[in-house]
N, C-alpha and C positions, 0 to 999 in steps of 0.2 A: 344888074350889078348893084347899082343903087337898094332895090328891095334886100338884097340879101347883105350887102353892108348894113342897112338899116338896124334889120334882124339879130346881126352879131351883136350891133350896139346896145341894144334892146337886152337881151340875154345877159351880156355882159356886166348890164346895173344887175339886174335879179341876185345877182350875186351864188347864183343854184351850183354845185357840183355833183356831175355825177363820174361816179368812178366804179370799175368794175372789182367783185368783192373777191374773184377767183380769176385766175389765166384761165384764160379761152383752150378749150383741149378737146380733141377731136374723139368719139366716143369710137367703140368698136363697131357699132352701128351706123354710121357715119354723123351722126346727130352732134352737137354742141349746144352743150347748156349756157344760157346767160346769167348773169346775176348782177344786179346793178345796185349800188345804195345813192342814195340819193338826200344830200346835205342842204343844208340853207349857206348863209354868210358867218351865220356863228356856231356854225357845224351841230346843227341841232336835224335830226331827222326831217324830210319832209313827208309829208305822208299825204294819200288822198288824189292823186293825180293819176293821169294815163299817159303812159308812154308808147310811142310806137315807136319802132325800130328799121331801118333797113340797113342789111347786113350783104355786104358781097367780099369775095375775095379778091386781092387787086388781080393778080393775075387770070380772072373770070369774071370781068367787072361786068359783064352782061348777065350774070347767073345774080342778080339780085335777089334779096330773101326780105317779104316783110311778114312783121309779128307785132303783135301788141303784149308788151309785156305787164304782168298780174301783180298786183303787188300780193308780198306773200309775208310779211312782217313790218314792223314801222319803218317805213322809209325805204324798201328792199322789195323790188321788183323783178320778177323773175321770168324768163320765156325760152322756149327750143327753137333753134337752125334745125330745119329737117336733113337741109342736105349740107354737108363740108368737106373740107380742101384743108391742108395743112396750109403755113404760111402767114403771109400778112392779111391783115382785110380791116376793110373800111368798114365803123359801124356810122350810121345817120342817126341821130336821134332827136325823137321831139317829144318834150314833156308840156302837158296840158292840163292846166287845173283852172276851173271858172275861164275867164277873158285872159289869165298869165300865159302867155306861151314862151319857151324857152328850146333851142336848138345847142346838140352840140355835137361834133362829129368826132370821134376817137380813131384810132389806127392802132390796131393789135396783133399780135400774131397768134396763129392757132398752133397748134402744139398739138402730136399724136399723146392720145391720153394713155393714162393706167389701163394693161389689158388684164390685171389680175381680178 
């Protein structure tokens, strides 16, 4: 408990935001794309980092999913859920650049997507 209070604390100065650029939507294939942007304190892009992700759905909180998400633009990191569930789901995330590390975990819902 202590490490991961610690953790938050830690993160917390970084002052990092990340936030997701689309609602989470469940493809016809059952796949979910992510997309994440990723900000500093003075909302300037971050760029340059690795992020991993683990992704479950709460109601399938064993069916856990990890990915390393790419970046694919300044500051804008991108990865696929092979497998999804409509509903809530917890995302874990940890961003890594040099010796920074930063955690943060979001709660979103999936959403059946566009079948056109």
């Amino acid at each position: 408990w202590d490490t991961s209070q610690t953790e938050a604390r830690e993160s917390d100065a970084l002052g990092l935001k990340l936030e997701l650029e689309a609602p989470l939507a469940l493809a016809p294939d059952g796949k979910i794309n992510v997309r994440l942007a990723v900000n500093d304190r003075r909302d300037l892009a971050f760029s340059g980092a690795e992020i991993v992700l683990e992704a479950f759905p709460n109601a399938y909180a064993g069916r856990v999913e990890r990915i390393t998400l790419r970046e694919t633009g300044v500051g804008v990191y991108a990865g696929q859920l092979s497998h999804g569930v409509t509903g809530l789901w917890e995302l874990r995330l940890v961003l890594k650049q040099d010796r920074l590390r930063f955690s943060q975990v979001l709660r979103r819902d999936v959403v059946k997507g566009d079948t056109a």
